[in-house]
C-alpha positions in Angstrom: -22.7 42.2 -55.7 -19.0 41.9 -56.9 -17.5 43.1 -53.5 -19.8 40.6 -52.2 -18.5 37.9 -54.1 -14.8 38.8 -53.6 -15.4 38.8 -49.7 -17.1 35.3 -50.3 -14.4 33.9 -52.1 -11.9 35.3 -49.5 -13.4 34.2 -46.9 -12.8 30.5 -48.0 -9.6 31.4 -49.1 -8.5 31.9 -45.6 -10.4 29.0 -44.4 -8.5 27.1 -46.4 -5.3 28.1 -45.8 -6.6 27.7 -41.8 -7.2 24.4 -42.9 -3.9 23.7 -44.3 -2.5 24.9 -41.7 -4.7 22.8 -38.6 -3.3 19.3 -41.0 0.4 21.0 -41.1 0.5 21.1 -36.9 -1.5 18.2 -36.3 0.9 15.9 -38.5 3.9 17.8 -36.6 2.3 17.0 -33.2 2.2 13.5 -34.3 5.6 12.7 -35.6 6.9 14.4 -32.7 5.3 12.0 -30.5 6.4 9.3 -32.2 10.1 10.6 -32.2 9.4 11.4 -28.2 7.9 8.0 -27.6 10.9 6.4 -30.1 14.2 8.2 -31.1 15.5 7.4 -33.9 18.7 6.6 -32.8 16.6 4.0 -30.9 14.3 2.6 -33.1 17.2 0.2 -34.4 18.8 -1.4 -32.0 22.4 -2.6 -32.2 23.7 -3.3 -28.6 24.5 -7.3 -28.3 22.2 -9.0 -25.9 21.6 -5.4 -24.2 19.8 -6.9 -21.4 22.9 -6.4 -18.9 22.6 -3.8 -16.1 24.7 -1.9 -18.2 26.0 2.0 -18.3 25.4 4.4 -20.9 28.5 6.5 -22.2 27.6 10.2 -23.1 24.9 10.8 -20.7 25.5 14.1 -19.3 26.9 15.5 -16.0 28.7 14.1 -13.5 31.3 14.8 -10.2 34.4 16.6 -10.1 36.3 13.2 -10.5 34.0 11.8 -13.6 34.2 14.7 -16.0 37.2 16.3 -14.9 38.2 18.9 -18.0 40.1 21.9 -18.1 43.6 21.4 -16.5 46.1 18.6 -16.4 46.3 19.2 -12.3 42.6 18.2 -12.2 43.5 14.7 -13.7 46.3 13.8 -12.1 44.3 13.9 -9.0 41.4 11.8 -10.3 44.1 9.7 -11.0 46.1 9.8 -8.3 42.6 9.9 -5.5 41.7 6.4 -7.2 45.2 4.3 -7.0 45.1 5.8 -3.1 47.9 8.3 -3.3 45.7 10.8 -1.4 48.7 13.3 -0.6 49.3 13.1 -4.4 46.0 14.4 -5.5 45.8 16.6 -2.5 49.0 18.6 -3.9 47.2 18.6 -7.5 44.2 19.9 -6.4 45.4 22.5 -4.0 47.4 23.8 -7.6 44.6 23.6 -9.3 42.4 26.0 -7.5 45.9 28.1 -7.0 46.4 28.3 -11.2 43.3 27.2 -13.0 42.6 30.1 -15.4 38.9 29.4 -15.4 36.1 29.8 -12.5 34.5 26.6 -13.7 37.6 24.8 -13.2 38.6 26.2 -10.2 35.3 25.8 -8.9 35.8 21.7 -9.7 39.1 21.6 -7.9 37.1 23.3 -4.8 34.8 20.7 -4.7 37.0 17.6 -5.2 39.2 18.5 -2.2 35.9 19.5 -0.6 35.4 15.8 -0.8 38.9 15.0 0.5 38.3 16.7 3.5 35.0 14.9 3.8 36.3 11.4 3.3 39.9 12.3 5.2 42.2 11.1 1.8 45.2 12.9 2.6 44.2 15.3 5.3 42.1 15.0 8.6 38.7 13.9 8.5 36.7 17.2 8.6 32.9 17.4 8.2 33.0 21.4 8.5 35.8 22.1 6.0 34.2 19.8 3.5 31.0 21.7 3.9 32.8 25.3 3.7 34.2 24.1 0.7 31.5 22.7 -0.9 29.3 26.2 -0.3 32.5 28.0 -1.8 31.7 26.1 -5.1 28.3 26.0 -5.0 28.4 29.5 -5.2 29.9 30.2 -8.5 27.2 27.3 -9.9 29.1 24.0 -9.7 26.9 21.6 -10.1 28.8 18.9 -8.3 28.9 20.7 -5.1 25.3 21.5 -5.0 24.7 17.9 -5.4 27.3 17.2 -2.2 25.6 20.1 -0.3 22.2 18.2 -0.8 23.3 14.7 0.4 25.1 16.4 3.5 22.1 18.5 4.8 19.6 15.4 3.7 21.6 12.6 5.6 23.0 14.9 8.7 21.1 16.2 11.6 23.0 17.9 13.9 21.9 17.7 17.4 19.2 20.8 18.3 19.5 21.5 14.4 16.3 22.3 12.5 15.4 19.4 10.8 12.9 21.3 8.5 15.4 23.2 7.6 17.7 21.3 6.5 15.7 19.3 4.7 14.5 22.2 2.7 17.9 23.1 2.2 18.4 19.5 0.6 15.7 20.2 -1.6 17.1 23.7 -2.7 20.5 22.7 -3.4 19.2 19.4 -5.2 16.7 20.8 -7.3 20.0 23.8 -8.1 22.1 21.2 -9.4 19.0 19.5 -11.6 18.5 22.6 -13.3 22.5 22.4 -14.2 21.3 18.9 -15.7 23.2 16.9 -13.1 22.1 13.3 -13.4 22.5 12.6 -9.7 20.2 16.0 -9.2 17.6 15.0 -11.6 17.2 11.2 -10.3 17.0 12.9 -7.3 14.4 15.1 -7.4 12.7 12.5 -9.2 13.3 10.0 -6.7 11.1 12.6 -4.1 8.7 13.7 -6.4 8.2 10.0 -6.5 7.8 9.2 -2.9 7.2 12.2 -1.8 10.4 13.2 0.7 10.2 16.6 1.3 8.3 17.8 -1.8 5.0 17.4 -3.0 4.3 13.7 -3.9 4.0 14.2 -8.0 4.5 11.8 -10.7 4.4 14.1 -13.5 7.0 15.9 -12.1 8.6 12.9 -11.2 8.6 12.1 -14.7 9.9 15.3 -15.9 12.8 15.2 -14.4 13.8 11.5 -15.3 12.5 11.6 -19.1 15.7 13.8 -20.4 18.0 11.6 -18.6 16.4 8.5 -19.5 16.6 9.4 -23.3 19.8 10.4 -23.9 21.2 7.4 -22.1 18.4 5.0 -24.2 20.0 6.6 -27.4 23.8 5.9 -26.1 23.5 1.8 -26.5 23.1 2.6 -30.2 26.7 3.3 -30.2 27.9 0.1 -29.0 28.0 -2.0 -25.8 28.3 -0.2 -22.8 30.1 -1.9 -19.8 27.7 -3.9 -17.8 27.8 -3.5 -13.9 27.5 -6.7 -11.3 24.6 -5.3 -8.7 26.5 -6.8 -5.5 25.1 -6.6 -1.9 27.8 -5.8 0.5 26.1 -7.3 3.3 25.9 -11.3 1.7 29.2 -13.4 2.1 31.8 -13.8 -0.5 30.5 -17.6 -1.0 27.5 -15.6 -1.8 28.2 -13.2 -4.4 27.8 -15.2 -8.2 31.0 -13.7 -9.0 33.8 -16.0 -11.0 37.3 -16.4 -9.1 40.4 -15.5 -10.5 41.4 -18.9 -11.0 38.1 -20.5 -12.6 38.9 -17.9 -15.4 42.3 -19.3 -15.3 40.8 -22.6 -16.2 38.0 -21.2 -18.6 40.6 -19.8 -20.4 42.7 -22.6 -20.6 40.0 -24.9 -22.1 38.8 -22.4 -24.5 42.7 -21.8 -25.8 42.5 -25.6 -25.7 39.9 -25.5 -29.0 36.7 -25.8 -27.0 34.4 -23.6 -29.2 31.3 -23.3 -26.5 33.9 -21.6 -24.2 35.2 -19.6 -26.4 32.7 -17.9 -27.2 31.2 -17.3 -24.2 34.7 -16.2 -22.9 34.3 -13.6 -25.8 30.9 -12.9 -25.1 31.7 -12.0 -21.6 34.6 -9.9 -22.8 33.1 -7.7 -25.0 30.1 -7.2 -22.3 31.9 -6.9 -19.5 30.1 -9.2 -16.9 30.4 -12.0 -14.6 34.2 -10.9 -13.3 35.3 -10.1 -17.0 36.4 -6.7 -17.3 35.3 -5.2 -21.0 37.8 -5.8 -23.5 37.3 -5.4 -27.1 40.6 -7.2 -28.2 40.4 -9.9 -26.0 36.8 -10.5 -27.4 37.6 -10.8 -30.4 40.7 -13.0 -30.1 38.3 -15.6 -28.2 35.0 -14.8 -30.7 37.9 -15.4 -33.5 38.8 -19.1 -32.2 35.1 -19.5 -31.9 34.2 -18.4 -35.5 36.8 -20.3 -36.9 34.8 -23.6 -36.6 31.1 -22.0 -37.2 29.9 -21.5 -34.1 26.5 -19.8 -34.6 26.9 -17.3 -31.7 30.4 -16.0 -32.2 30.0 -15.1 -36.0 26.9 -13.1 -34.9 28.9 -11.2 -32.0 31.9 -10.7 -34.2 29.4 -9.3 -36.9 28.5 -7.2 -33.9 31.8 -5.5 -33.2 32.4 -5.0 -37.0 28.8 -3.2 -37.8 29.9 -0.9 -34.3 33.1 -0.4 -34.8 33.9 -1.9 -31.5 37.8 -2.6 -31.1 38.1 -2.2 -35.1 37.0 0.2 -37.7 33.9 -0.2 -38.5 33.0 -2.2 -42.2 28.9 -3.1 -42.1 30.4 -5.7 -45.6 32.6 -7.4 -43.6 29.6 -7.2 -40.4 27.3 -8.6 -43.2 29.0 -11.8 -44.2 28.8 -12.5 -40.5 25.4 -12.1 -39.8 24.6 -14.1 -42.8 26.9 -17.1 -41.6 25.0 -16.9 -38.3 21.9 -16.5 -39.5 21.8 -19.9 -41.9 22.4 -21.6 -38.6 19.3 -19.8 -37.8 21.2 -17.9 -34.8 19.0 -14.8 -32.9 21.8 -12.0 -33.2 22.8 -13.2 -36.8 19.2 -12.5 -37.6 18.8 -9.2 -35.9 22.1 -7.9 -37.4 20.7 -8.7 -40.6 17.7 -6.8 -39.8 19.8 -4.2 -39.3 21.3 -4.0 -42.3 18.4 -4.0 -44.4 17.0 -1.2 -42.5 19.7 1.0 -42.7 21.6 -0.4 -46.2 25.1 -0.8 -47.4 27.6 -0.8 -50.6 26.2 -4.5 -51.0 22.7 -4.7 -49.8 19.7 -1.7 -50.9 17.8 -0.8 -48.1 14.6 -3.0 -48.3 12.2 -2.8 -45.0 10.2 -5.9 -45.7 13.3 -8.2 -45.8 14.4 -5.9 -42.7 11.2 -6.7 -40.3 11.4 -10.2 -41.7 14.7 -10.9 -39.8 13.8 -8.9 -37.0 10.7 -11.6 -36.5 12.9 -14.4 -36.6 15.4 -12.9 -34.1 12.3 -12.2 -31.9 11.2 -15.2 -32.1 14.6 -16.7 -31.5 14.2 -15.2 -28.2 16.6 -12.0 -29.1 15.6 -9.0 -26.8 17.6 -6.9 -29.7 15.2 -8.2 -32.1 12.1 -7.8 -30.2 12.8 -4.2 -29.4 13.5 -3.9 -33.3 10.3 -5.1 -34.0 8.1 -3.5 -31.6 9.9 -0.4 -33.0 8.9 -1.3 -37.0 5.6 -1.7 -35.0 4.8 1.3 -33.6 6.0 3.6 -36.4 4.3 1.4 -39.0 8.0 0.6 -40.9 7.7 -2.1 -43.1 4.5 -3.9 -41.9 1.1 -2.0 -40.8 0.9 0.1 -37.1 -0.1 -1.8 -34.2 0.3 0.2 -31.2 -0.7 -2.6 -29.0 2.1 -5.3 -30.7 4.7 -2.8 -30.5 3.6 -3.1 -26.4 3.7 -6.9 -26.3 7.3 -7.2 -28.3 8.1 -4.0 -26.1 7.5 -5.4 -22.6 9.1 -9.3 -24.3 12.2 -7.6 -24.7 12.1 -5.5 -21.1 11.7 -8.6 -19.4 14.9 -9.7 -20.8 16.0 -6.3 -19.5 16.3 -4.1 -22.9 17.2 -0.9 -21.7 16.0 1.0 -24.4 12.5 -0.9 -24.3 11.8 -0.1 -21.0 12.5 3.7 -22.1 10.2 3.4 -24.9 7.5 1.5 -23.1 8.0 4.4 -20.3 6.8 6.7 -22.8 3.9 5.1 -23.9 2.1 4.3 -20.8 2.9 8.0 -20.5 1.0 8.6 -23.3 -1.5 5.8 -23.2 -0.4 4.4 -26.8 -1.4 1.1 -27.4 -1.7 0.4 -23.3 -3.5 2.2 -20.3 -2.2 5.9 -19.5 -0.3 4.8 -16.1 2.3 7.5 -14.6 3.3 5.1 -12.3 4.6 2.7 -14.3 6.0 4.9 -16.6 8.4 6.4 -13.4 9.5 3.2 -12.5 10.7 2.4 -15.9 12.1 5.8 -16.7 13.8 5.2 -13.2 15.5 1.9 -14.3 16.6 3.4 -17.6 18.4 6.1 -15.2 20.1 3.5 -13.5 21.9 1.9 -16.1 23.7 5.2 -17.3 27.1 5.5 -17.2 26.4 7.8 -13.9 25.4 5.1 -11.9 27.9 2.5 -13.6 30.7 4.4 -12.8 30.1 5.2 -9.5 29.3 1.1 -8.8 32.3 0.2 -10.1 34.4 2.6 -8.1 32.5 1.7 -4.6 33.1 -1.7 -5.4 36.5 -1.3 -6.2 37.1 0.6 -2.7 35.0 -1.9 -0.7 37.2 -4.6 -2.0 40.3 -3.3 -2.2 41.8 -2.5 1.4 44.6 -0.6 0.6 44.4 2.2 3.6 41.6 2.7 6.2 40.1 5.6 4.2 38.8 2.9 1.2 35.4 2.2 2.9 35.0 5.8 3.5 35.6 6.3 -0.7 33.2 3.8 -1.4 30.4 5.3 1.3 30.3 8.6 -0.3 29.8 7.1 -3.8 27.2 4.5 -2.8 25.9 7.8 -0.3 25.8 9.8 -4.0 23.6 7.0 -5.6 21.4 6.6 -2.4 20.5 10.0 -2.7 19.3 9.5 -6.1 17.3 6.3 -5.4 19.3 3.2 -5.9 18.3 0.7 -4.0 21.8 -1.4 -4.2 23.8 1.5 -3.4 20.6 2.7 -0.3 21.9 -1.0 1.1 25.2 -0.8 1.1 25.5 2.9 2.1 23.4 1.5 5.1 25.5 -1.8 5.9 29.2 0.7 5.8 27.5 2.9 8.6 26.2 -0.3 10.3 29.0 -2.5 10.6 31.1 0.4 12.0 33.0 0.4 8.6 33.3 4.3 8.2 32.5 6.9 10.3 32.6 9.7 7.4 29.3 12.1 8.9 30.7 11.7 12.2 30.4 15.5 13.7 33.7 17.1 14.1 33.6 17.7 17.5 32.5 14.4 18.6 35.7 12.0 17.6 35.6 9.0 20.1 37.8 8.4 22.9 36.5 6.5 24.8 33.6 3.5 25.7 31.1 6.3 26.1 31.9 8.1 22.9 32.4 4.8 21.0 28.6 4.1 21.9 27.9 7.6 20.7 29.5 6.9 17.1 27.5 3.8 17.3 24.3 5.3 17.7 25.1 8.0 15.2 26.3 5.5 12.7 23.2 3.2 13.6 21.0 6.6 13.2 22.9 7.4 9.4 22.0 3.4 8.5 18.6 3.6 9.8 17.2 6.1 7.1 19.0 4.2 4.2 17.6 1.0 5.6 14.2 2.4 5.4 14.6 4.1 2.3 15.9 0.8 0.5 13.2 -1.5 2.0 10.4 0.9 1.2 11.7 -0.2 -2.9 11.1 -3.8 -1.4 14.7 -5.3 0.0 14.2 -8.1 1.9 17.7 -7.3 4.0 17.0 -3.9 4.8 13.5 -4.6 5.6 14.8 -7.6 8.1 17.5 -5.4 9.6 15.2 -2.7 10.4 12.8 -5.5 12.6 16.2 -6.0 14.1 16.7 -2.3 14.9 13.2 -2.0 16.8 13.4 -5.3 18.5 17.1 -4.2 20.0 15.7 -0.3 20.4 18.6 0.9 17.7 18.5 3.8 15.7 15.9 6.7 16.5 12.1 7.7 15.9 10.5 10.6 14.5 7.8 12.9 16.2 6.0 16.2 16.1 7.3 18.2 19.3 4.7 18.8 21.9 4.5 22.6 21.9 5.2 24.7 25.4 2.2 26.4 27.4 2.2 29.6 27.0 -0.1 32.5 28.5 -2.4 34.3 25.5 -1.1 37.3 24.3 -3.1 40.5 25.1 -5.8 41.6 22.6 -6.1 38.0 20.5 -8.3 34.8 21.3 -7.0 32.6 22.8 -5.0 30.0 21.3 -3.3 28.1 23.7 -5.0 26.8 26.8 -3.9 25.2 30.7 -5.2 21.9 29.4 -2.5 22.0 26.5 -4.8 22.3 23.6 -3.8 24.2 20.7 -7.3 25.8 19.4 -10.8 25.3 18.8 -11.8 23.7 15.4 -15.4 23.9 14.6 -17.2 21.0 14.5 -21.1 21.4 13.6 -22.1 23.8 16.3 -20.0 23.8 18.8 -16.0 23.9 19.2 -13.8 21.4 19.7 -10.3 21.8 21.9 -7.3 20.5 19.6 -4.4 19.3 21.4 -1.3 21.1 20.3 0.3 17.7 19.7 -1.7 17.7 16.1 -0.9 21.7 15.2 2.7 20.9 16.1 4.9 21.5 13.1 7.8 20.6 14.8 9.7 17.6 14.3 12.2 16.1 16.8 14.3 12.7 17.1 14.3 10.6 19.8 16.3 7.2 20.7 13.8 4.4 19.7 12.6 2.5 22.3 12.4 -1.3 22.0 9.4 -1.9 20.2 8.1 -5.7 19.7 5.2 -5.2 17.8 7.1 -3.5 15.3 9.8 -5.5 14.6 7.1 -8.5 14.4 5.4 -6.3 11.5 8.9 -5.9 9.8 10.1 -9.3 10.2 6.0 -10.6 8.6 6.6 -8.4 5.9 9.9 -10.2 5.3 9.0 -13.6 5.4 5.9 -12.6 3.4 8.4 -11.5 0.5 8.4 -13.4 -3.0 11.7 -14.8 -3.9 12.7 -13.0 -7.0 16.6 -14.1 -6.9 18.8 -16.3 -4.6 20.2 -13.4 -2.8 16.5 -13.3 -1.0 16.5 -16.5 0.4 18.9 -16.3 2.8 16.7 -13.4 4.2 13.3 -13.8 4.0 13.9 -17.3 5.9 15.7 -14.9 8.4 12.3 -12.9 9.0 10.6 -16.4 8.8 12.5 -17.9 11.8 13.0 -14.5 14.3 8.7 -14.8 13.7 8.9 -18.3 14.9 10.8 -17.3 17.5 8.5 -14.5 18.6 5.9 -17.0 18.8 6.8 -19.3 20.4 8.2 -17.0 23.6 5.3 -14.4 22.8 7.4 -11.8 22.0 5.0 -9.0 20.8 1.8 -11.6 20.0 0.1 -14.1 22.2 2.4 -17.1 22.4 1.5 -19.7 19.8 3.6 -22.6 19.0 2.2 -24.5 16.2 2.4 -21.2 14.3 6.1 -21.2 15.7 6.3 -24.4 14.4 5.2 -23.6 11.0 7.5 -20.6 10.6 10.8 -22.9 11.4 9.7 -25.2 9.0 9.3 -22.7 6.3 12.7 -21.3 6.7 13.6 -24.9 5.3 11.5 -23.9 2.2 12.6 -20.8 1.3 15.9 -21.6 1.7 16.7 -25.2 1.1 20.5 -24.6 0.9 21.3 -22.8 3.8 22.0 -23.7 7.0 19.4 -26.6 8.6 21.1 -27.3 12.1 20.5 -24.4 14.2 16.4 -25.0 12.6 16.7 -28.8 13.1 18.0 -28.1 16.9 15.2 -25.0 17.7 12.8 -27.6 16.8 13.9 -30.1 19.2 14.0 -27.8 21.8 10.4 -26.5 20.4 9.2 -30.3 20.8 10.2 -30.5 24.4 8.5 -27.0 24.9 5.6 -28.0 23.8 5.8 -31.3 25.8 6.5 -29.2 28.9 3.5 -26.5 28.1 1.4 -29.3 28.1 2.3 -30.4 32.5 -0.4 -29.5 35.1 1.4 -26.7 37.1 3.1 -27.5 40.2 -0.1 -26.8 42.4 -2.2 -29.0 40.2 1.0 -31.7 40.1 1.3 -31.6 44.0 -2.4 -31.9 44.8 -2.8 -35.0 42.5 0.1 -36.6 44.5 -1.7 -36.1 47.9 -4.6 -37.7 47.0 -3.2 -40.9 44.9 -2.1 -43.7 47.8 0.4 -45.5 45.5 2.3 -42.5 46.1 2.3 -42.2 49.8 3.1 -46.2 49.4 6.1 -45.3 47.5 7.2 -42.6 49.8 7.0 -45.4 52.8 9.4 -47.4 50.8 12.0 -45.1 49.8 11.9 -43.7 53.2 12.4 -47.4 54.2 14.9 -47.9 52.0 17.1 -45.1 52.9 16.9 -45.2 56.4 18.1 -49.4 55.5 20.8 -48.2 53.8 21.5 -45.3 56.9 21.8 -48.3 59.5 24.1 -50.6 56.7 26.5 -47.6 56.5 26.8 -47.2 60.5 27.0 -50.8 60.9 29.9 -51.2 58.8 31.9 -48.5 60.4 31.4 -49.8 63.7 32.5 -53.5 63.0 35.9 -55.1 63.3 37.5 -55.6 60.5 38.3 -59.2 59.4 41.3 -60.7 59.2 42.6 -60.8 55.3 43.4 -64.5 54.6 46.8 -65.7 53.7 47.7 -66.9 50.0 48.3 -70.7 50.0 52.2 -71.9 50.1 52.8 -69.0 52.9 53.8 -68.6 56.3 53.9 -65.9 58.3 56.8 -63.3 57.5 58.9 -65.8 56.0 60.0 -66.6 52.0 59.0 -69.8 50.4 61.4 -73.1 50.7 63.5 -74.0 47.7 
């Protein structure tokens, strides 16, 4: 009985402890997926306004000119590639991979000059060499050059090349360089998985592969404010682009110098951000904030408090960032609010740390309209800080401050529609936001400002081919910007960079070759970027099948061939590839749908589906004025293909509603050319609606006032015949003398 006992009692001893131990991992499980769907070094924001398309310093990876480390030669070409001394950092790199001491570096070297050779910066343009080189690096694991090897066998199809093939080898030497943690690689692959090009259409893995990325750059704008990036379409005009000229922030300047507060501040504001033309500068922000401050302006004693509490452009002092926030915030300003919130979550020498007072500023920034403070308090939310959990107010303060465009918010709402905390479990939407966060790290920001910088500047004629193979970079990983742009450089004729090595033009015919190539090389960045819903690309690609530009895609019609002794027959006279069954009996399939073989061919003109494309344009909802311009494009080429019956029977009211709407969408543009097309519509219509010429004539045979009027015109012109010959044949009359004259002689004095 007591060895019974003694097993009893250890027998709820252990399931006890297995108790314990269940509570111990399920509490783990949860606080880990808070810290997954929150990191701490998000939770409390401290990024200004942080709705800017902005970059994310720290985020891992990069090319050989981003994160160049381990020799001096390996700078001074970065340095020298960028100011366009080409030769300069062809020398540097050429000693580089002569006298680095380490593979990795070497291996860096290799594929910089690999990308000299591909954009022709100091030496001759050369598509082969590039691709040699690249390979040589890839080899020894550089990340970089796997990425470059991806983009290159993704975006060139050599003429009888595989394209299967090389898409697979895309794929491989992508998915290489995303297990290096490249963050071109993983947006990538993510980017496919997402759509599915050439892999498996996932969104887990689609997920996977953007989540890392996404964090790390969601916890960087804790650290201050990272420079914010001006999203500009290469293909709109200057007059265009909302960028500030040179000399309106000449005169901005002037009137805030002049003791204008307003301008001051926002002079500073757009200083320490970095937007709207303003490159960042910390010092020049705060000399404006300063003259701002100085007569308690609200918003520049919150911004200053900003810079002190980050230590941006000055040590950092959160005292000195306190008093500010509490002069902003008795003029009841947003940031002044949030910055207090801030300092009562984490504490200082002057203030405990004391959460209620904490989520009670963070409110009143929120409600101030502060996507800082609304991130805040969704955060305070959804880990229960300071008030009681709410899983589904941390989404609605979460998704406030994303459509203000919080970065970290949309990172944080990614995560839990990932999860399905507080909102429906929806991978979709979590991609789409993870994909945002992406591309707003400093990856992408970089690489903008560098292709812009090229595009503008035109130093030598190799600065468009610069900018191409960054915006072709960021195409490859899914921006749709950079998918535009890439596609409007091969368009216009503007660089030539994938051109094949043994194709350089000299003359009409090859020029039309480069054109088709180049038109080919736009046509499947044009797709890719109106697939994420750009009205330009989506217009220019009705514009590629109405003019038969670019190529199309099918599965190759497999050759007859006779059935091999000994196995049933396959392949038959008629062309079929098979028999599938089908109930009873068996059904011949051609071998068009077992082909696995895809080939390009020049694309035909094709009227129907340029109509589709330009619908789908003028269909579009304006979602910024850069749209307008375009979708009343696609608007007017359908009215046009109504009203000649150009792909659709020919209608012209519907014509004439499709004119008139590109007045709507677009009431700023141009109106004459629409204004003229519907005059000449008018008298179209007016002319559709005459008999034809056999009804016309017939009526005229019949109706007598006609054949009266053809008597007297007859009559008339045979009058007028007889007048003419009669005055040819008559004398002429003697011209009458002036009074006071005689004949040949001069007037009496």
């Amino acid at each position: 009985g007591r060895r019974t006992r003694d097993s009893a009692a250890m027998l709820l001893l252990r399931l006890l402890m297995a108790a314990v131990g269940l509570l111990v991992v399920l509490w783990g499980v949860k606080v880990a997926l808070l810290q997954l769907a929150v990191p701490l070094e998000a939770t409390t924001s401290e990024d200004g306004e942080g709705g800017a398309v902005a970059s994310a310093r720290g985020s891992a990876g990069g090319d050989a000119w981003a994160n160049l480390t381990g020799g001096e030669d390996l700078r001074e070409a970065q340095a020298a590639y960028r100011r366009g001394e080409d030769a300069k950092a062809l020398a540097s790199l050429r000693k580089c991979i002569e006298e680095a001491p380490e593979a990795p570096t070497r291996a860096a070297c290799t594929t910089a000059l690999g990308e000299l050779h591909l954009v022709g910066a100091g030496v001759e343009r050369n598509l082969t060499e590039a691709t040699s080189l690249f390979e040589r690096a890839a080899e020894v694991g550089d990340a970089d050059a796997q990425f470059n090897l991806g983009i290159l066998y993704s975006a060139t199809h050599p003429v009888g090349a595989d394209l299967q093939r090389r898409e697979a080898m895309a794929v491989l030497h992508l998915y290489a360089a995303s297990t290096a943690g490249h963050p071109g690689a993983l947006m990538a692959m993510g980017y496919r998985h997402m759509h599915g090009y050439g892999v498996p259409q996932a969104c887990t893995t689609a997920a996977l592969n953007y989540i890392d990325l996404a964090k790390r750059i969601a916890s960087v704008y804790s650290e201050g404010m990272p420079q914010a990036v001006e999203l500009i379409r290469l293909n709109l005009h200057h007059k265009d682009r909302k960028v500030i000229s040179s000399s309106e922030m000449n005169l901005f300047v002037q009137i805030a110098t002049s003791g204008d507060t307003t301008v001051a501040a926002a002079i500073g504001k757009r200083y320490l951000l970095g937007i709207e033309g303003f490159k960042q500068d910390y010092f020049k922000a705060k000399h404006y904030l300063r003259l701002a401050a100085t007569r308690n302006h609200a918003g520049a004693l919150g911004l200053l408090g900003y810079m002190h509490c980050l230590g941006l452009g000055m040590p950092q002092n959160l005292d000195t960032a306190y008093s500010y926030f509490v002069s902003a915030a008795t003029q009841n300003d947003p940031l002044g609010h949030n910055g207090l919130g801030f300092i009562y979550f984490k504490g200082n020498s002057l203030q405990a740390r004391n959460l209620r007072l904490a989520f009670h500023h963070f409110n009143e920034s929120a409600y101030g309209g502060s996507s800082d403070g609304m991130f805040n308090l969704a955060s305070m939310y959804l880990t229960g800080t300071g008030t009681e959990q709410s899983f589904s107010k941390a989404v609605l303060y979460y998704t406030q401050a994303l459509d203000r465009g919080h970065t970290p918010a949309a990172y944080s709402l990614a995560v839990m529609h990932l999860n399905g905390m507080g909102t429906v479990r929806s991978c979709d939407i979590a991609v789409n936001l993870l994909k945002k966060v992406c591309e707003r790290g400093e990856w992408v920001s970089r690489k903008l400002v560098d292709a812009y910088e090229y595009s503008e500047k035109q130093q030598n004629d190799k600065q468009p081919d610069k900018a191409a193979l960054l915006f072709l970079k960021l195409a490859e990983a899914g921006h749709e910007v950079a998918q535009m742009n890439a596609a409007h450089l091969f368009d216009s004729g503007q660089t030539s960079m994938l051109y094949p090595d043994d194709g350089a033009p000299d003359g009409a015919a090859q020029a039309e070759v480069l054109r088709h190539h180049s038109r080919t090389l736009a046509q499947r960045f044009y797709e890719m970027s109106a697939e994420q819903g750009s009205a330009s690309s989506e217009l220019r690609l009705g514009d590629y099948s109405y003019y038969g530009w670019g190529v199309s895609a099918r599965f190759q019609e497999q050759e007859e061939r006779e059935d091999a002794p000994g196995e049933d027959a396959s392949r038959r006279e008629d062309g079929s590839a098979g028999r599938a069954a089908g109930g009873g009996d068996d059904v011949l399939v051609p071998n068009l749908y077992t082909s696995t073989e895809v080939e390009l061919l020049p694309q035909d003109v094709d009227y129907e589906a340029s109509l589709a494309r330009y619908r789908k344009t003028a269909e579009m909802t304006v979602t910024g004025e850069w749209m307008q311009g375009f979708v009343a494009r696609g608007s007017f080429n359908l009215g046009f293909m109504h009203q000649f019956g150009l792909g659709v029977a020919q209608d012209l009211q519907t014509a004439k509603q499709h004119y008139h709407r590109c007045r709507e969408v677009d009431p700023t543009g141009l109106h004459t050319p629409i204004t003229m097309v519907l005059l000449f519509l008018g008298a179209h219509m007016m002319y559709l609606r005459l008999p034809t010429w056999e009804v016309l004539l017939q009526r005229l045979l019949v109706d007598l006032r006609v054949h009266f009027l053809l008597i007297h015109v007859v009559g008339v012109i045979a009058l007028a015949i007889a007048r003419l010959n009669f005055t040819r044949t008559a004398p002429p009359r003697p011209r009458p003398q002036a009074p006071g004259t005689s004949g040949g002689g001069a007037a009496a004095d």
